[in-house]
N, C-alpha and C positions, 0 to 999 in steps of 0.2 A: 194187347194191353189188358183186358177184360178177363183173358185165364191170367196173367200174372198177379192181376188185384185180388182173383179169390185162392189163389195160391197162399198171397202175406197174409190173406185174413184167414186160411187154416191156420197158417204158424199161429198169428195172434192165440185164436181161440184154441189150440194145445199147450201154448204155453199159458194163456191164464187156467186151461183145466187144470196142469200140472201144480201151479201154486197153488190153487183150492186144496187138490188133494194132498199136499203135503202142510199145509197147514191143518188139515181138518183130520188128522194123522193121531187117533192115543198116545199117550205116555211120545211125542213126537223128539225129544231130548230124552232119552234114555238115561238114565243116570247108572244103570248097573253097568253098561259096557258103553267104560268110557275111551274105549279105543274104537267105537264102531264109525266109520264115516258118514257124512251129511245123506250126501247122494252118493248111488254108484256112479262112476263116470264114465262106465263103458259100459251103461244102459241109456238106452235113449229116449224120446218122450212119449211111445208108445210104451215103454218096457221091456223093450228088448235088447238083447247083447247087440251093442254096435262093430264088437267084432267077426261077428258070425252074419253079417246081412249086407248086401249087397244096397250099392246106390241109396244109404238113409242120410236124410235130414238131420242134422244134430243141432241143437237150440239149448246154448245154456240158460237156463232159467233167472238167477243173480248172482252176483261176486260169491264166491265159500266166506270171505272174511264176515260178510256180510250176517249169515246166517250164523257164523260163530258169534257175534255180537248178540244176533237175538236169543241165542242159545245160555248166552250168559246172564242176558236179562232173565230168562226163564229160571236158570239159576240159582241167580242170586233172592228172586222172588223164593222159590223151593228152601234155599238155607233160611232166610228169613221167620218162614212158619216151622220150621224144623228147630229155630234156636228158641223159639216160644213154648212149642211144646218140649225142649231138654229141659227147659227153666221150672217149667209147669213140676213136670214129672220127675226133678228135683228136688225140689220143695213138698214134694208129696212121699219122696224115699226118706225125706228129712223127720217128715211128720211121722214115718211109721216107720223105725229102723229095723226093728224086729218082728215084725207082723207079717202074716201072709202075703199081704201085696207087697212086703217089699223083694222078693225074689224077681218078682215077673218086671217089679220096678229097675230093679240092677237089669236086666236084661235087656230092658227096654232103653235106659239109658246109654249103653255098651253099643247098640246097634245104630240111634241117633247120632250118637259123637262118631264112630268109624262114616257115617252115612254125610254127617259134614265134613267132617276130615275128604272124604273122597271128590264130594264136591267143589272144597274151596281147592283140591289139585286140578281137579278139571276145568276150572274157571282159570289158573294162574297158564295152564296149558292151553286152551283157546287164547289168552292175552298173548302171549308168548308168538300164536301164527298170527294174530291182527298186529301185531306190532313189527312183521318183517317185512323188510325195506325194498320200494318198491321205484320205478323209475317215472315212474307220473307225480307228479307236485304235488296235484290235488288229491288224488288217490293217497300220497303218504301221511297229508296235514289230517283228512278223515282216519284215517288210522290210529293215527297218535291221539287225537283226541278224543275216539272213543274207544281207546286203552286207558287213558287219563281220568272217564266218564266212568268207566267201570270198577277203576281203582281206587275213586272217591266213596264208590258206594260197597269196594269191598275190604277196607281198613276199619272203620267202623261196627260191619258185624265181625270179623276176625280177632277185635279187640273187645266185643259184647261175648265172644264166644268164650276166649279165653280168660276171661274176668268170671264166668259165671261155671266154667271147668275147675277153676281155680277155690272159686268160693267151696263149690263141690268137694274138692280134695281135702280141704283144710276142716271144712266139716266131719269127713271121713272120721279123719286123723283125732279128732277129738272123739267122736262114738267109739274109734277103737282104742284109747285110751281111759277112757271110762264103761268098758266094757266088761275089764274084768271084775266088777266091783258089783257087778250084779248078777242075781244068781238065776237063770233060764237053761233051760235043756238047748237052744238051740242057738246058745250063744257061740261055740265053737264053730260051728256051720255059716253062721253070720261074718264070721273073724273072716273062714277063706275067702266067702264072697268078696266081702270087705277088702282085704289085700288083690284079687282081682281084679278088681274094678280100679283101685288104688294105682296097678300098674299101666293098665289101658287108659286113664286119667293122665298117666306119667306122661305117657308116650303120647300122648293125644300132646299134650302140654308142650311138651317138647316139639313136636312138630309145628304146631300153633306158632312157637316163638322161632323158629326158623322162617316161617314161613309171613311173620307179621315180620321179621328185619327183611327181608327181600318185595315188600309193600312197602317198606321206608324206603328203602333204594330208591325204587321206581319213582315215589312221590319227591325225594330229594332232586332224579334227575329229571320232572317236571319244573319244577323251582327253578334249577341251575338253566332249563329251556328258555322259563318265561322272564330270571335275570338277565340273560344272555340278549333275548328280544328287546329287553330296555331298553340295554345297553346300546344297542346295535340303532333303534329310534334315537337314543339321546346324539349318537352320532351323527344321524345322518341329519339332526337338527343343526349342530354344531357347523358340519360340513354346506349346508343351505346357507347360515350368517357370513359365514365363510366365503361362501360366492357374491353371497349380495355384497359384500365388502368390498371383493376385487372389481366387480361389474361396475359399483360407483367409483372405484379409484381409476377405472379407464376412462370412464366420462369425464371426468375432473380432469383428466390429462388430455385427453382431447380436446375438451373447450380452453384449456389452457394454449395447447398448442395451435388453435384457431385465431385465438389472439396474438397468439406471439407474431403468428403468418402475418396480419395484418398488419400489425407494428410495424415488423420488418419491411413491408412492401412501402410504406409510405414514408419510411427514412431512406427508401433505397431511391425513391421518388424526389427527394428533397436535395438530395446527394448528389444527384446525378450531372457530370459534368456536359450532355450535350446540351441541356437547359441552358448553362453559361454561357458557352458556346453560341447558340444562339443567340442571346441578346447582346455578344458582343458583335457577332455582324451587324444584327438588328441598328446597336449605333452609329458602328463606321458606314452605312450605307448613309443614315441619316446627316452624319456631318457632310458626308459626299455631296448629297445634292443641297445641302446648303451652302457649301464652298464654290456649289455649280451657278445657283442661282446670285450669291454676290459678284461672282465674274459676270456675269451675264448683266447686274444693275447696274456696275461699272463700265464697262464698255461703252 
């Protein structure tokens, strides 16, 4: 008993090493390779290949979904400060269209917007495996609700992002409209930038709006979930009035029918011929022994 108890308390204390150290992990969500997986799964909790070792212990640490959830939280915190400094560094390409910082500014911009663009694909792909269907009840209502949890908080920057790409573009489009009207040697050089950036805006744009209708979906088919659950309560209210209804209508008939029983017994009591019967012996015995007893005074 005594080696089995310090047996589970190794497990114990490898697996909380393992979470320390994968929490306490640099850059732990990688965002450059967004096809890399969580854990390996055919390393085990020392680090070794569990296909290459004889008789190991294997200890899953927690659900994968699990970790893709936090993963998203990390995330969406990352786009958050990424859409503040595009905005920033916007309105600073705005202020200087043709100045020195604004090369390094277009560049800088260029790299931010591909850097969320990659991010919000990575967040709708982590959504995509927390939301496949699983045969535990509770495991799938946790699922779904924090694909729902996520979704809430990723419509809002997708539509801050795309608002503020957009104001971008349209600003463009006016600098290079009013461009050629003023006379600088590095106006030309500005122009291609300008249509560069213009195009990556395009395409960034374009994806944005692909991918904010496919956040409607999903948030539509939350809606159509939680009418659905109304619906399905307003029934099963319905169907409860529904019972109580019949349950008192059987009462009602039974005490109905309780009475009727009595009724009937005591008209059946009242009716009943051997009652007569009786009391018509009852009198011929009586006239008998009085027609006995006048013979008997006469004599």
């Amino acid at each position: 008993m005594l080696k089995s108890l310090v047996f589970y308390r190794n497990l114990t204390h490898s697996y909380q090493n393992i979470r320390h150290k994968e929490k306490e992990k640099v850059h732990r969500f990688d965002i450059a390779n967004l096809d890399a997986p969580l854990l390996d799964k055919n390393t085990d909790l020392n680090g070794n290949d569990c296909s290459s070792s004889i008789n190991v212990v294997r200890l899953d640490v927690i659900p994968d979904w699990i970790e893709l959830v936090d993963e998203c939280n990390f995330l969406l915190s990352s786009v958050r400060d990424k859409v503040k400094e595009l905005e920033k560094a916007q309105n600073m390409n705005i202020l200087d269209v043709f100045g020195k910082k604004a090369r390094s500014e277009y560049e800088k911009i260029a790299n931010l917007s591909k850097d969320i663009s990659s991010i919000f694909k990575k967040i709708e792909i982590n959504m995509e495996l927390i939301s496949r269907d699983v045969d535990e009840y509770v495991e799938h209502r946790l699922r779904r609700n924090a694909k729902a949890k996520i979704a809430s908080e990723l419509i809002p920057l997708s539509f801050t992002f795309r608002k503020i790409q957009k104001s971008f573009y349209d600003s463009l489009q006016n600098d290079s409209q009013n461009a050629y009207t003023k006379p600088d040697i590095n106006v030309n050089n500005n122009l291609v930038t300008d249509e560069l950036v213009q195009d990556s805006v395009q395409i960034s744009h374009e994806n944005i709006a692909d991918r904010t209708m496919r956040l409607q979906q999903i948030a539509l088919t939350v809606q159509d979930l939680k009418d659905m659950y109304s619906q399905l309560s307003t029934m099963l209210v319905e169907q409860g009035s529904m019972l109580d209804q019949i349950d008192y209508n059987v009462r009602e008939f039974s005490r109905n029918s309780h009475k009727f029983a009595q009724e009937l017994k005591l008209r059946n009591e009242r009716d009943n011929p051997k009652k007569a019967v009786k009391t018509v012996r009852y009198l011929v015995s009586v006239i008998f022994v009085e027609l006995l007893l006048v013979i008997i005074k006469f004599a």
